[in-house]
C-alpha positions as CSV (number, residue, x, y, z in Angstrom):
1,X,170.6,-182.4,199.2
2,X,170.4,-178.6,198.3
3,X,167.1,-177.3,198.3
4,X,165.6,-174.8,194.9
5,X,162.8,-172.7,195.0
6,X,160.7,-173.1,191.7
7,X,158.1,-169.6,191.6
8,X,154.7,-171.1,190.8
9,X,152.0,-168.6,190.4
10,X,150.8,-165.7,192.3
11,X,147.4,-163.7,193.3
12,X,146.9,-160.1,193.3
13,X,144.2,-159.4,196.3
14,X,142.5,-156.1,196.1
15,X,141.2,-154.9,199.7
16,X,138.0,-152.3,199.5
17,X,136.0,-150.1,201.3
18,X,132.3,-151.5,201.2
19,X,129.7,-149.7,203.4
20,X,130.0,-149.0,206.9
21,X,130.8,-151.9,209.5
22,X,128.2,-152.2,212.9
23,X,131.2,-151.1,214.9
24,X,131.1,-147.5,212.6
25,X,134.5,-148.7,211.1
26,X,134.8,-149.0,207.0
27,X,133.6,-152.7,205.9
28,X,136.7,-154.0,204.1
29,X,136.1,-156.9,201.5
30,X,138.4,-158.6,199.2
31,X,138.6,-159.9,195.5
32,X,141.6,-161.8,194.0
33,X,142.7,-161.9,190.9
34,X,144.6,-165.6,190.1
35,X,147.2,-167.1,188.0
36,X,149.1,-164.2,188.1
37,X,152.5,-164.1,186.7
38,X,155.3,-164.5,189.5
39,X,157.8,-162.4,187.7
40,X,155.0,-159.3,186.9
41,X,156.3,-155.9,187.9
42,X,155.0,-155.0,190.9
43,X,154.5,-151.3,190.2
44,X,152.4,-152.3,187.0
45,X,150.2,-154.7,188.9
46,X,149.7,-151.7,191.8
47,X,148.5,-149.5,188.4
48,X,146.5,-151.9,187.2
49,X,144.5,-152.8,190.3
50,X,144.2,-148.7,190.6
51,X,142.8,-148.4,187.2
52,X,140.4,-151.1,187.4
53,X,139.3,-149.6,191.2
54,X,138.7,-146.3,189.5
55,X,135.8,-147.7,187.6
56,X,134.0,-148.7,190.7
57,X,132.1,-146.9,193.3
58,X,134.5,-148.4,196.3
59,X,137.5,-146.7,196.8
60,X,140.6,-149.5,197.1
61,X,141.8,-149.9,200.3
62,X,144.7,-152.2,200.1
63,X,146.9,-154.5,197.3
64,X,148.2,-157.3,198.2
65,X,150.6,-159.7,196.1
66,X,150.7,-163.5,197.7
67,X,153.3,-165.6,196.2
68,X,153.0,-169.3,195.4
69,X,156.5,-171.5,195.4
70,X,157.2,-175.0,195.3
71,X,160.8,-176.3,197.4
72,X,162.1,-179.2,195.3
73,X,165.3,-181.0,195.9
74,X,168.3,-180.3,193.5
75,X,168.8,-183.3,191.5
76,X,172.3,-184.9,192.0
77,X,174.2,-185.1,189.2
């Protein structure tokens, strides 16, 4: 039985500079942003996580899209 991919949802995870790490490295955290739609442009969502990093005091490090899908079977017919 053929298998179908249905797209579910995805997150947008924004990796940031937070302070210095012990080692002297940059401290990286992470927030996510869920429920975001899986057929969003990519550039937009890179614009938007720019635009909302230019209102903070950490510079972004990294932007991540991780995509959610569910494998059904194809129904037979």
């Amino acid at each position: 039985m053929p298998i179908i991919d249905k797209p579910l949802t995805s997150t947008l995870v924004l990796k940031y500079e937070d302070g210095v790490a012990p080692a002297g490295g940059p401290q990286i955290k992470q927030k996510s942003l869920n429920f975001v739609k899986p057929d969003a442009d990519h550039e937009a969502l890179h614009e938007v996580a720019a635009a909302l990093f230019s209102l903070s005091e950490n510079p972004l490090n990294a932007v991540i899209l991780r995509d959610s899908t569910e494998l059904v079977e194809e129904p037979e017919e």
